[in-house]
Biopython code that builds the backbone (N, CA, C, O; Angstrom):
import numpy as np
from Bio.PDB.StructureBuilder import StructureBuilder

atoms = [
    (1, "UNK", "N", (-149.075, 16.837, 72.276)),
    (1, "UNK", "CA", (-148.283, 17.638, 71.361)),
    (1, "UNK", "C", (-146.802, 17.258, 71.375)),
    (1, "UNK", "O", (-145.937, 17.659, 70.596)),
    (2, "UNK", "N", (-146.658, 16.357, 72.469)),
    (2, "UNK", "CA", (-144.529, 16.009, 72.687)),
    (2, "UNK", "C", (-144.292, 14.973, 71.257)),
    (2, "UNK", "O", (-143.217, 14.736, 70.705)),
    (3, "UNK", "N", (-145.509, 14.521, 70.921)),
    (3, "UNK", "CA", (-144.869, 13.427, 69.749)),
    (3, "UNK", "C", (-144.724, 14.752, 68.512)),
    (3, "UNK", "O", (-143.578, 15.115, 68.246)),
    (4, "UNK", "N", (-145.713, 15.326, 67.908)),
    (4, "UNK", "CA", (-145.500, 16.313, 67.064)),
    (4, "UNK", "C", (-144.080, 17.036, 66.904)),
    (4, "UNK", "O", (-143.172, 17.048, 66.073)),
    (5, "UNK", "N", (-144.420, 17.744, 68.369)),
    (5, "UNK", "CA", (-143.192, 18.186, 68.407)),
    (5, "UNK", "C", (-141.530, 17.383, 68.713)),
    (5, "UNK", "O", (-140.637, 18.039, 69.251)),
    (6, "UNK", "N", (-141.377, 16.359, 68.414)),
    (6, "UNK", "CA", (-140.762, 15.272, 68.644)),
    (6, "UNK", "C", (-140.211, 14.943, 66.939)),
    (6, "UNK", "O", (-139.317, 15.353, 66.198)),
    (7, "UNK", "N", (-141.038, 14.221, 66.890)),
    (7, "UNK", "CA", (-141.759, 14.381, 65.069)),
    (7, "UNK", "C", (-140.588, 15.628, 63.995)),
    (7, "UNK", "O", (-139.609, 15.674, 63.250)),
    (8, "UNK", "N", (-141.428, 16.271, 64.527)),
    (8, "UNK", "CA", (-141.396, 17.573, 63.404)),
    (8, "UNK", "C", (-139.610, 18.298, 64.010)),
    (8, "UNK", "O", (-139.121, 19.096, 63.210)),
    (9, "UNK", "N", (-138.877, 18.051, 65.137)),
    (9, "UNK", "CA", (-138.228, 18.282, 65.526)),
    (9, "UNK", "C", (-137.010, 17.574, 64.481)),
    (9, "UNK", "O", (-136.157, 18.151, 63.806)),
    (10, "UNK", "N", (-137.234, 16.396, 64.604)),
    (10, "UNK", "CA", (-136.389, 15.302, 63.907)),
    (10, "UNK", "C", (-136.596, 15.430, 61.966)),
    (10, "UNK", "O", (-135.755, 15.275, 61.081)),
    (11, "UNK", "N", (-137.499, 15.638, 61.919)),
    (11, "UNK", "CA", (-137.501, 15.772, 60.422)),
    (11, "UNK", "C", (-136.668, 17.249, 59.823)),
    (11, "UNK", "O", (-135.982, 17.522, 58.837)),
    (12, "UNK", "N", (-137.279, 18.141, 61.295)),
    (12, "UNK", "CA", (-135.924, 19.523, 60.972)),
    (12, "UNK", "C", (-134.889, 19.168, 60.818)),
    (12, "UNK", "O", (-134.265, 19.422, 59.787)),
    (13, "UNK", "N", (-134.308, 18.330, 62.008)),
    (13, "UNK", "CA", (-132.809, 18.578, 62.030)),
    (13, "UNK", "C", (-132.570, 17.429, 60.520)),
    (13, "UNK", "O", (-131.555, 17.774, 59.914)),
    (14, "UNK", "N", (-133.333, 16.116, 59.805)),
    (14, "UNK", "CA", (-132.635, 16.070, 58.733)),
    (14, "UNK", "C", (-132.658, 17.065, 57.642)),
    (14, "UNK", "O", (-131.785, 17.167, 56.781)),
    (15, "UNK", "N", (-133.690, 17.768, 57.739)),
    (15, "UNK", "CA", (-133.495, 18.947, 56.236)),
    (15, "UNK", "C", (-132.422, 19.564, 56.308)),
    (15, "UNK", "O", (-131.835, 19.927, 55.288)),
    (16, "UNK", "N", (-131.844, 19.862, 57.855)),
    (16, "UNK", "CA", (-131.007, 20.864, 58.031)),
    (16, "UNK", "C", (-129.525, 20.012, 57.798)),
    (16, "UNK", "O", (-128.548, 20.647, 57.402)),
    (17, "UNK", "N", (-129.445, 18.832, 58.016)),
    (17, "UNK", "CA", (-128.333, 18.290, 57.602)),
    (17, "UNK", "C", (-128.202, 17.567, 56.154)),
    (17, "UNK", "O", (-127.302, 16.850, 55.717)),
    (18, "UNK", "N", (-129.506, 18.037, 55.517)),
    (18, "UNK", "CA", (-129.070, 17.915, 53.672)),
    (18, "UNK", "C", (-128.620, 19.025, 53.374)),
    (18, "UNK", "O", (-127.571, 19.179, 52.749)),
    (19, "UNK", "N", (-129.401, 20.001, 53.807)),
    (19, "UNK", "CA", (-128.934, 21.380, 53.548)),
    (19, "UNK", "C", (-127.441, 21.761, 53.748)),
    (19, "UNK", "O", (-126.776, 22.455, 52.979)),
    (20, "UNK", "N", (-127.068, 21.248, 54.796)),
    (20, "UNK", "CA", (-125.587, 21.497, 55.174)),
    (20, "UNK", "C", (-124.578, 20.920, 54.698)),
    (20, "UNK", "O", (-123.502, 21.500, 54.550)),
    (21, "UNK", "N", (-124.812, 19.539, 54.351)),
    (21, "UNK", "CA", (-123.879, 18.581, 53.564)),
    (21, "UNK", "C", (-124.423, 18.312, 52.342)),
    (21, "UNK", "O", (-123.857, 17.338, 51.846)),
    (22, "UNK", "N", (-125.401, 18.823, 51.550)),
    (22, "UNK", "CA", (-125.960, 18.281, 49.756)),
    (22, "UNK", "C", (-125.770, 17.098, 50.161)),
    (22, "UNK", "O", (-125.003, 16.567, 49.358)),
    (23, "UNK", "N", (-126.188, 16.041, 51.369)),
    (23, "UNK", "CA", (-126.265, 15.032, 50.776)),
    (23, "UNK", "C", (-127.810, 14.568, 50.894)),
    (23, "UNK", "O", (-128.585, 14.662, 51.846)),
    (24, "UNK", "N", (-127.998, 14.001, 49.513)),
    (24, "UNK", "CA", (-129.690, 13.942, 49.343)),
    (24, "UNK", "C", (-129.906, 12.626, 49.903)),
    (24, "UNK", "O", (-131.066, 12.644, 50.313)),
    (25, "UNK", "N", (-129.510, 11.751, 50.083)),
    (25, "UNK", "CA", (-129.482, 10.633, 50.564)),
    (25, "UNK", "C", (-129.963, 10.753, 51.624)),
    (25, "UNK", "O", (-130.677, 9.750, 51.606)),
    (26, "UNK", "N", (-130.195, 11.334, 52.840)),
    (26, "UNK", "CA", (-130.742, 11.652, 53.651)),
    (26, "UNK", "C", (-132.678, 11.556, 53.949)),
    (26, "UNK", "O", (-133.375, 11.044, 54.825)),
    (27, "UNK", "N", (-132.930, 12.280, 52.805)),
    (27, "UNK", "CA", (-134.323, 12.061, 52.084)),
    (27, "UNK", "C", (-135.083, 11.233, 51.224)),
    (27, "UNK", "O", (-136.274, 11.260, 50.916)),
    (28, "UNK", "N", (-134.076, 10.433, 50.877)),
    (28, "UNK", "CA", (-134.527, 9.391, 50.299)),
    (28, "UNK", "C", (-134.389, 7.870, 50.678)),
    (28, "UNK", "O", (-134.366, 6.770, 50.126)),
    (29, "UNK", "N", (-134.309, 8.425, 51.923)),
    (29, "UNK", "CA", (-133.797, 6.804, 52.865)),
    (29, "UNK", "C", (-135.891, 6.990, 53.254)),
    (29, "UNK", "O", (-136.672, 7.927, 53.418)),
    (30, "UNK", "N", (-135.969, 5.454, 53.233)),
    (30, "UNK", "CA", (-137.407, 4.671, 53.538)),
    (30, "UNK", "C", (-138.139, 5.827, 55.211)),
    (30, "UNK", "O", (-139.185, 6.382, 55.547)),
    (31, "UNK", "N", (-136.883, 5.631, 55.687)),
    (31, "UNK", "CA", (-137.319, 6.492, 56.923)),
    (31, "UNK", "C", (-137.923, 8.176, 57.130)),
    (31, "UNK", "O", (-138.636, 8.577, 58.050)),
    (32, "UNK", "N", (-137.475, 8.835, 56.161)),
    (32, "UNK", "CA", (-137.739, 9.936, 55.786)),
    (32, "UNK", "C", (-139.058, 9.871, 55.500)),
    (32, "UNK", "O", (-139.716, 10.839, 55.880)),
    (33, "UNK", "N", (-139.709, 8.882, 54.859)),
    (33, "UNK", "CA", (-141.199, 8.951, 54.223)),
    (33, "UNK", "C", (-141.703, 8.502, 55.570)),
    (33, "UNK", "O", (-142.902, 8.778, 55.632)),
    (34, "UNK", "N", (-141.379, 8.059, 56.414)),
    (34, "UNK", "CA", (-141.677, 6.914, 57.451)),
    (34, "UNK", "C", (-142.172, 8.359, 58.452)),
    (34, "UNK", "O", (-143.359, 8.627, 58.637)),
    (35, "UNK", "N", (-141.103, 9.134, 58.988)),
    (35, "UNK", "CA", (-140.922, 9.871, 59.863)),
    (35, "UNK", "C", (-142.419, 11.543, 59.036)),
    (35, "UNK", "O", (-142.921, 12.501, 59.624)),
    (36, "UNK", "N", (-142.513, 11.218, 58.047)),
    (36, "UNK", "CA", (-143.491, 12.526, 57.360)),
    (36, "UNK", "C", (-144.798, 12.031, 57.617)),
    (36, "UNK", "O", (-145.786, 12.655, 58.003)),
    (37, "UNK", "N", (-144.644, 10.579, 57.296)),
    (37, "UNK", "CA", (-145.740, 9.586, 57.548)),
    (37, "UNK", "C", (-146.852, 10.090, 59.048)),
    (37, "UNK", "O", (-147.989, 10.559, 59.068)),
    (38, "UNK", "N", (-145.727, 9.667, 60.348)),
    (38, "UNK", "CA", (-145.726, 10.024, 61.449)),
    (38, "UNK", "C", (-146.109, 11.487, 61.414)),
    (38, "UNK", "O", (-147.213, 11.775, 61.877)),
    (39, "UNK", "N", (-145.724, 11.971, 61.170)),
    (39, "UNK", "CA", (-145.636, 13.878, 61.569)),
    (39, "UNK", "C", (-147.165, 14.197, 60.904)),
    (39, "UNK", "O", (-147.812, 15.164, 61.307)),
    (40, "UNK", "N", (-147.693, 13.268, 59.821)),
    (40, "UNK", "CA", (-148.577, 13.789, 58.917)),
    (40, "UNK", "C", (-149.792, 13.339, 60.129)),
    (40, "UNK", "O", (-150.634, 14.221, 60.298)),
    (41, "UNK", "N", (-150.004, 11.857, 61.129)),
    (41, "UNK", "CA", (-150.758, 11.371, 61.329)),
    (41, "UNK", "C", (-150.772, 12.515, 62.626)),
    (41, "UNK", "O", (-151.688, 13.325, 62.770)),
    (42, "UNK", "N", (-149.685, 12.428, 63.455)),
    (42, "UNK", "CA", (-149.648, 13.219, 64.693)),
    (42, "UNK", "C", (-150.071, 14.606, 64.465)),
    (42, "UNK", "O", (-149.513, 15.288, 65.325)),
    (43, "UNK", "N", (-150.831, 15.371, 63.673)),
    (43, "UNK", "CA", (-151.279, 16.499, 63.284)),
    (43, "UNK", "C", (-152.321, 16.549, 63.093)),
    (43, "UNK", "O", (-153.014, 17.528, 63.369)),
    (44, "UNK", "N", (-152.815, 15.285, 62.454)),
    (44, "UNK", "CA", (-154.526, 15.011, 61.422)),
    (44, "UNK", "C", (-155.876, 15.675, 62.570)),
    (44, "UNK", "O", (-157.047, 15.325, 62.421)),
    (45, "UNK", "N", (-155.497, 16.516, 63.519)),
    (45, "UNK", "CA", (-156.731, 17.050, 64.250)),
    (45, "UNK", "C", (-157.243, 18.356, 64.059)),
    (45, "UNK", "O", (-156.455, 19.117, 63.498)),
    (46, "UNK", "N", (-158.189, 18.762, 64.325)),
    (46, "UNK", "CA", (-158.568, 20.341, 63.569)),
    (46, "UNK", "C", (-158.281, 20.522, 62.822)),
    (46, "UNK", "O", (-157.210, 20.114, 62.372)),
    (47, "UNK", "N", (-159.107, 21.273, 62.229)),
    (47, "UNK", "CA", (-159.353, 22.582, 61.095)),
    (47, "UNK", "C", (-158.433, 22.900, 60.273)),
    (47, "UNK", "O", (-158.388, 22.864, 59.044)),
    (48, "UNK", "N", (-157.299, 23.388, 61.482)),
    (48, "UNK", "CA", (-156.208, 24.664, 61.417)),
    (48, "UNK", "C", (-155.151, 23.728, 60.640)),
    (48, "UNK", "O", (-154.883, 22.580, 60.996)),
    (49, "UNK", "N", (-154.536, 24.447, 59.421)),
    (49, "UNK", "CA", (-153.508, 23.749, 58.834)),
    (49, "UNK", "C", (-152.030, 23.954, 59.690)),
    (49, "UNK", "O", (-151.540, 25.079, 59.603)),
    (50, "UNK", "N", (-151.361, 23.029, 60.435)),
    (50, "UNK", "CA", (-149.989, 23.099, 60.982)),
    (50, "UNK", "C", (-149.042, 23.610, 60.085)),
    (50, "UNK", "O", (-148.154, 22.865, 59.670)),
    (51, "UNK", "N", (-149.130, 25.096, 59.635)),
    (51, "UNK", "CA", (-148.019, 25.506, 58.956)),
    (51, "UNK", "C", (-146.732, 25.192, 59.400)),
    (51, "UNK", "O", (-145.672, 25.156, 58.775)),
    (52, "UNK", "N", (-146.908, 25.038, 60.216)),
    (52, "UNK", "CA", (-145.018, 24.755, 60.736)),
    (52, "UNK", "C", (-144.601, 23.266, 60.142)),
    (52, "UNK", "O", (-143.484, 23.029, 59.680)),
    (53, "UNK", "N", (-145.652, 22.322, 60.225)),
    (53, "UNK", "CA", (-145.391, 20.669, 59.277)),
    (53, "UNK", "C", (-145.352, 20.839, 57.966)),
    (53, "UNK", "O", (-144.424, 20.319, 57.345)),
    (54, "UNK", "N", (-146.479, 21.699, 57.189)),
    (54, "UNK", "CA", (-146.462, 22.180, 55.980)),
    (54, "UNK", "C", (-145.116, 22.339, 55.448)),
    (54, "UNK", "O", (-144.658, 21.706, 54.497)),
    (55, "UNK", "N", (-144.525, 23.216, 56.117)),
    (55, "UNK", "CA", (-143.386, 23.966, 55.789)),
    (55, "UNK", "C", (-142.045, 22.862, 55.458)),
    (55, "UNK", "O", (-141.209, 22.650, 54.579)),
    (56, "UNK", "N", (-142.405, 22.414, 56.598)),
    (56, "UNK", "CA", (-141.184, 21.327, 56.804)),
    (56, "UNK", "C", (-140.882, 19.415, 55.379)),
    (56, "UNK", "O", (-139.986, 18.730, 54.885)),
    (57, "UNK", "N", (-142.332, 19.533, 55.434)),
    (57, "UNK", "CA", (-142.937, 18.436, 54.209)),
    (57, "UNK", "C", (-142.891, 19.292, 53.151)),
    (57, "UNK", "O", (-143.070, 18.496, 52.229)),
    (58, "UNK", "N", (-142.782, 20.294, 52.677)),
    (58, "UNK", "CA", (-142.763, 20.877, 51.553)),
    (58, "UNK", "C", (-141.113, 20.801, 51.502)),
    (58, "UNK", "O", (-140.593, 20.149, 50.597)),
    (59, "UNK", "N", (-140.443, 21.354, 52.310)),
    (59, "UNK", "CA", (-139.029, 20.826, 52.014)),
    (59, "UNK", "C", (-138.470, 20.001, 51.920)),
    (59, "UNK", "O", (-137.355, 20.044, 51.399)),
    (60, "UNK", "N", (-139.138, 18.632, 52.499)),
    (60, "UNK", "CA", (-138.318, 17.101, 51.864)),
    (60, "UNK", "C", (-139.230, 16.964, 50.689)),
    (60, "UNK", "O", (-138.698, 16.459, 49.701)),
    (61, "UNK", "N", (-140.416, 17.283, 50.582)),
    (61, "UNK", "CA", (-140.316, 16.760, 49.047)),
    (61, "UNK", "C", (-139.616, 17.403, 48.178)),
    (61, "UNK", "O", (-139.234, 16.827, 47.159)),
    (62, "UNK", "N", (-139.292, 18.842, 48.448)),
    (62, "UNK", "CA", (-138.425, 19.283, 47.082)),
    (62, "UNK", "C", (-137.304, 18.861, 47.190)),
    (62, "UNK", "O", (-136.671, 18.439, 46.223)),
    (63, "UNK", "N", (-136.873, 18.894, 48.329)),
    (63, "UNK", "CA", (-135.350, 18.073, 48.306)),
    (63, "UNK", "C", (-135.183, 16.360, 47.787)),
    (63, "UNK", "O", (-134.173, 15.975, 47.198)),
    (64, "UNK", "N", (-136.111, 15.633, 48.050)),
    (64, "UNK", "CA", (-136.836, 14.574, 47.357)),
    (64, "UNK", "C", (-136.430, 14.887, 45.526)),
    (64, "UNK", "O", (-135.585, 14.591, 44.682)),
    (65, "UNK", "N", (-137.590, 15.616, 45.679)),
    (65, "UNK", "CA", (-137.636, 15.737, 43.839)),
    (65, "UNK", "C", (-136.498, 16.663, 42.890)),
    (65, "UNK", "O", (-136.683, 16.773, 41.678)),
    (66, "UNK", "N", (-135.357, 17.284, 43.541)),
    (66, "UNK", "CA", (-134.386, 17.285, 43.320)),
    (66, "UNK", "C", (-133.231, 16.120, 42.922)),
    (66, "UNK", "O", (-132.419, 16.127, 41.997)),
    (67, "UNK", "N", (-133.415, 15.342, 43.740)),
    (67, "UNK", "CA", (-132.287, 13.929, 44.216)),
    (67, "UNK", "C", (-132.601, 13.410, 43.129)),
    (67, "UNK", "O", (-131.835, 13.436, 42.165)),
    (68, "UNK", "N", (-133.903, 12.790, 43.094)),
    (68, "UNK", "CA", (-134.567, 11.678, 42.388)),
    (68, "UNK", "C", (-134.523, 11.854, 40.490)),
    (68, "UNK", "O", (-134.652, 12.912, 39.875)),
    (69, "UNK", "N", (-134.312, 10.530, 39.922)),
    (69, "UNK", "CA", (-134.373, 10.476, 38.581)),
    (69, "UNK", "C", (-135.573, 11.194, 38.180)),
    (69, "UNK", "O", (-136.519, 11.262, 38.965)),
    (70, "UNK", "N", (-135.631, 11.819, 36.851)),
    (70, "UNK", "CA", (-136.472, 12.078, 36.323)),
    (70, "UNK", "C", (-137.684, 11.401, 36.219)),
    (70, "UNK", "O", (-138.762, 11.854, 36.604)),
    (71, "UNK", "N", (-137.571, 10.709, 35.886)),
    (71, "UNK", "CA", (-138.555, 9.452, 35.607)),
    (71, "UNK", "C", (-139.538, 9.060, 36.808)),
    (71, "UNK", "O", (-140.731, 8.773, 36.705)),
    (72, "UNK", "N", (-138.655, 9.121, 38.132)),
    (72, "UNK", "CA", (-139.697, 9.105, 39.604)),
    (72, "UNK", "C", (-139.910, 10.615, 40.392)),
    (72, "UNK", "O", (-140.095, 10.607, 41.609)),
    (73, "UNK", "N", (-139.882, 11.651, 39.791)),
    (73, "UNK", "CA", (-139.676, 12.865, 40.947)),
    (73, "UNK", "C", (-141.194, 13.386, 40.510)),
    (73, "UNK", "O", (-141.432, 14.066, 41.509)),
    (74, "UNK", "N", (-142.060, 13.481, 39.899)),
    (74, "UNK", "CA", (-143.152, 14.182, 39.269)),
    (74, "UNK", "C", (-144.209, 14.098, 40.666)),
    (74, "UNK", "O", (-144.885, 15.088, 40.947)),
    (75, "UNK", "N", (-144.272, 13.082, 41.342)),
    (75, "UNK", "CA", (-145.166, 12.827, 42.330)),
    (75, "UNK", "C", (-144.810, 14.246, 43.519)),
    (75, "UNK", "O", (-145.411, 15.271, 43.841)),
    (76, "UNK", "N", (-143.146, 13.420, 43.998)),
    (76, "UNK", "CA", (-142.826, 14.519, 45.068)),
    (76, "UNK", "C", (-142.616, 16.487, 44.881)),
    (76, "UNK", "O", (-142.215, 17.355, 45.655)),
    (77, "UNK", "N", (-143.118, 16.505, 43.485)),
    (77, "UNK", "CA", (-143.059, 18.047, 43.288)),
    (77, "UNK", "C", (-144.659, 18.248, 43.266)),
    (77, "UNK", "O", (-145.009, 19.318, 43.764)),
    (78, "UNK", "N", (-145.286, 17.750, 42.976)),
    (78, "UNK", "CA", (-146.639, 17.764, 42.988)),
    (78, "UNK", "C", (-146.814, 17.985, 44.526)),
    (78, "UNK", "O", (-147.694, 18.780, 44.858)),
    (79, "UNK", "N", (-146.150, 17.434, 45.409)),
    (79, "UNK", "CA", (-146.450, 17.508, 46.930)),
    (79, "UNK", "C", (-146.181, 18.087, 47.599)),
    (79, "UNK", "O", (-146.705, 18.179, 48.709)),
    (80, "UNK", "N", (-144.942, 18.918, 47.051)),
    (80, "UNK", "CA", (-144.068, 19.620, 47.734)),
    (80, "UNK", "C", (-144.919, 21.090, 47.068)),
    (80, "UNK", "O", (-144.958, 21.990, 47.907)),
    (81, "UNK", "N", (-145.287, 21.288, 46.323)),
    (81, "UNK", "CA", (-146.175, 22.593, 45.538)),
    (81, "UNK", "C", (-147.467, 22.249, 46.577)),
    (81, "UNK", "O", (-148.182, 23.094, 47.116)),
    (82, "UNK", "N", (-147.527, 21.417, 46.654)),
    (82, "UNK", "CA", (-149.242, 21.297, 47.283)),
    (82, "UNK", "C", (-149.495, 21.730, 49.101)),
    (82, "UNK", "O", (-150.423, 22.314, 49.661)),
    (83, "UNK", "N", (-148.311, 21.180, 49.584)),
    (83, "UNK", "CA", (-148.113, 21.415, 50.550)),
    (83, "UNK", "C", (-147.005, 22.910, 51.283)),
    (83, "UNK", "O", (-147.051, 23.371, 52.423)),
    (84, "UNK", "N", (-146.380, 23.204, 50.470)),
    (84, "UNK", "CA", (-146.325, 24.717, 50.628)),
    (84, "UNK", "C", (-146.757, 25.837, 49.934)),
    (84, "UNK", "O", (-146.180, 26.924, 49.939)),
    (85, "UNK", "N", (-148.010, 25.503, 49.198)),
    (85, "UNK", "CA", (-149.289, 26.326, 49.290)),
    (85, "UNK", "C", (-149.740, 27.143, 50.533)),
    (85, "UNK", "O", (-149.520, 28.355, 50.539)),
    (86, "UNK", "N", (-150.251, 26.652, 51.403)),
    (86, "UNK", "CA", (-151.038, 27.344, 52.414)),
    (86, "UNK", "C", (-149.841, 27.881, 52.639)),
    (86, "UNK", "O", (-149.955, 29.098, 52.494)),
    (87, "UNK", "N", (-148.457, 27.510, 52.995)),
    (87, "UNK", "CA", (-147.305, 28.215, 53.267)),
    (87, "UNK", "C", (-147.000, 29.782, 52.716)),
    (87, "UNK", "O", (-146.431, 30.711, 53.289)),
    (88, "UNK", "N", (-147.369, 29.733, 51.904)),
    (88, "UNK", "CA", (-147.330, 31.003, 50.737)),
    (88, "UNK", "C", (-148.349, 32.208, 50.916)),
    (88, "UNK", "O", (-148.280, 33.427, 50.762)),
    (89, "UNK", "N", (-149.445, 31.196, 51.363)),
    (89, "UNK", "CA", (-150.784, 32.022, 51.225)),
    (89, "UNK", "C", (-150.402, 33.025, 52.551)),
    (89, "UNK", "O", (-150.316, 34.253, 52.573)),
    (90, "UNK", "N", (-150.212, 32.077, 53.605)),
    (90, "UNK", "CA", (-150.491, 32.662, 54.836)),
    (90, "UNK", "C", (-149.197, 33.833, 55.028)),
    (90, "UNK", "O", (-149.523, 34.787, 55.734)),
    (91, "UNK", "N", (-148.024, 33.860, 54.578)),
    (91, "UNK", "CA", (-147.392, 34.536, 54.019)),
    (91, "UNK", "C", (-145.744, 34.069, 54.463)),
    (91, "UNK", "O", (-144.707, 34.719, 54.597)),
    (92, "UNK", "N", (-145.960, 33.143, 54.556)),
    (92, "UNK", "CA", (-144.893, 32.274, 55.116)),
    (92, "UNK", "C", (-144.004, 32.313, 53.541)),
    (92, "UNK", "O", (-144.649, 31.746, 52.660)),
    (93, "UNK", "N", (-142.816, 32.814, 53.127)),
    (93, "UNK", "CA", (-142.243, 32.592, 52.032)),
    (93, "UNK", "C", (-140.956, 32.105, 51.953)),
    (93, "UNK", "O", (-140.279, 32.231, 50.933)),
    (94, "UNK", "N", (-140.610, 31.618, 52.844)),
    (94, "UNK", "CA", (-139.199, 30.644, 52.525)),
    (94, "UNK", "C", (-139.510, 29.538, 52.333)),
    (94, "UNK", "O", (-139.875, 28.641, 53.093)),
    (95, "UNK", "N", (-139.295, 29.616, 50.792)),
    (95, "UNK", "CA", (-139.006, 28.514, 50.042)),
    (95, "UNK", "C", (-138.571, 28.435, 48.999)),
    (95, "UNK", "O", (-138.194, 29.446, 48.406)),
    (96, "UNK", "N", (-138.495, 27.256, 48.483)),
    (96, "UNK", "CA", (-137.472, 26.637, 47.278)),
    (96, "UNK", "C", (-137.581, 27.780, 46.339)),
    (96, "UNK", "O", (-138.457, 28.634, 46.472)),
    (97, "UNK", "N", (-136.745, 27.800, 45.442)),
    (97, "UNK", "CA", (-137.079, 28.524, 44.160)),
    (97, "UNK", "C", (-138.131, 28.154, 42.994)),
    (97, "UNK", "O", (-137.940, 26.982, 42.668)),
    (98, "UNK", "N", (-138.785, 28.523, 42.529)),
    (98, "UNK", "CA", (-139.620, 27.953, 41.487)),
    (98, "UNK", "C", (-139.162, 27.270, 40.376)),
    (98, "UNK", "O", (-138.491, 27.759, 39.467)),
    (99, "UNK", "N", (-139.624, 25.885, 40.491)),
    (99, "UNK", "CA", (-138.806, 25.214, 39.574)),
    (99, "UNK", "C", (-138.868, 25.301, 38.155)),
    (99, "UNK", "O", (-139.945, 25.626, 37.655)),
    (100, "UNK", "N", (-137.654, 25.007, 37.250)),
    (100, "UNK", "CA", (-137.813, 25.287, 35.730)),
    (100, "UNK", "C", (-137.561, 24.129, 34.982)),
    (100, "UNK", "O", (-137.248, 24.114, 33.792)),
    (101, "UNK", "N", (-137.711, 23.133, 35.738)),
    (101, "UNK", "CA", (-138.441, 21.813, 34.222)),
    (101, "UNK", "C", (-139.467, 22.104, 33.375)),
    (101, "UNK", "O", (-140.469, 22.788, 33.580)),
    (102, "UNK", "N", (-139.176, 21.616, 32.567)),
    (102, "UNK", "CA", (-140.728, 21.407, 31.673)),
    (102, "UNK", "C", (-141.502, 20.806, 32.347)),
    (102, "UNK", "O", (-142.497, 21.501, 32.141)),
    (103, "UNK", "N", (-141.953, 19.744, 33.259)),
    (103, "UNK", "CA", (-142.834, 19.091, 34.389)),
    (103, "UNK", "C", (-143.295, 20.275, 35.136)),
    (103, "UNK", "O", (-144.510, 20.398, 34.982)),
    (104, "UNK", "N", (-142.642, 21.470, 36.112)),
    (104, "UNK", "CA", (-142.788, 22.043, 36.561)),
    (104, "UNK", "C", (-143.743, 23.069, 35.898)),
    (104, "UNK", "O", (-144.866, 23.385, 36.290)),
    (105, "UNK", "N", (-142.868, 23.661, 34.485)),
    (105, "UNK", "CA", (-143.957, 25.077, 33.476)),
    (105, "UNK", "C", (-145.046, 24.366, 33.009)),
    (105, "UNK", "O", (-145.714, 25.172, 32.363)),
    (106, "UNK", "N", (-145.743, 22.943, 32.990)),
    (106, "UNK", "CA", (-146.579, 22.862, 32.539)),
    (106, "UNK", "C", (-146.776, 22.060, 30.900)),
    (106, "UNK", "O", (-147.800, 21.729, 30.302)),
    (107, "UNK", "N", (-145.107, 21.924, 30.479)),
    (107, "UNK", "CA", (-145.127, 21.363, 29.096)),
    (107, "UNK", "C", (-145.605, 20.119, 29.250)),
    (107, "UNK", "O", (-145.743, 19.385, 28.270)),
]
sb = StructureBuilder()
sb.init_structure("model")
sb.init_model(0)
sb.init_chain("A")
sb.init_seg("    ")
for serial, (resi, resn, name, xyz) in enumerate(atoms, 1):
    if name == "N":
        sb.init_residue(resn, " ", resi, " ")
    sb.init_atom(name, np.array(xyz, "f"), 0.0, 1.0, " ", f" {name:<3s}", serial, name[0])
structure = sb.get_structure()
């Protein structure tokens, strides 16, 4: 569990330093996908969904699909909805605001 929590430690503290400085650049560096990559594999055991990774991958992708041109963000909102799902369910509710593109309502 020290890599997970290792992992998932480090991917906090960058959300928390986009969050603190808007700078999106942070999330869209190769490593960011690299480090979710990691966090996604170091989890892949049981059943039980790791809400606490959920949580955390649902926030770089929206912060992701914020940053990103129009033209490339459709994937990372798709992922970031998909993956703080169970987040929601289980009643975990901090999160993003619901987004209001037309991509987002469905046009």
């Amino acid at each position: 569990m020290a890599i997970r929590e290792d992992l998932l430690q480090a991917l906090q503290e960058r959300l928390l330093r986009v969050s603190a400085t808007g700078d999106p650049s942070l999330v869209l560096e190769q490593a960011a996908l690299a480090q979710a990559d990691q966090l996604v594999a170091a989890t892949l055991h049981g059943d039980e969904a790791d809400l606490e990774v959920l949580h955390a991958l649902g926030w770089l992708h929206w912060y992701r699909y914020l940053a990103l041109p129009e033209s490339q963000r459709d994937e990372d909102l798709d992922t970031s909805v998909g993956v703080f799902t169970p987040c929601f369910i289980s009643g975990r509710r901090s999160g993003p605001p619901p987004p209001t593109t037309p991509t987002a309502q469905g046009y």
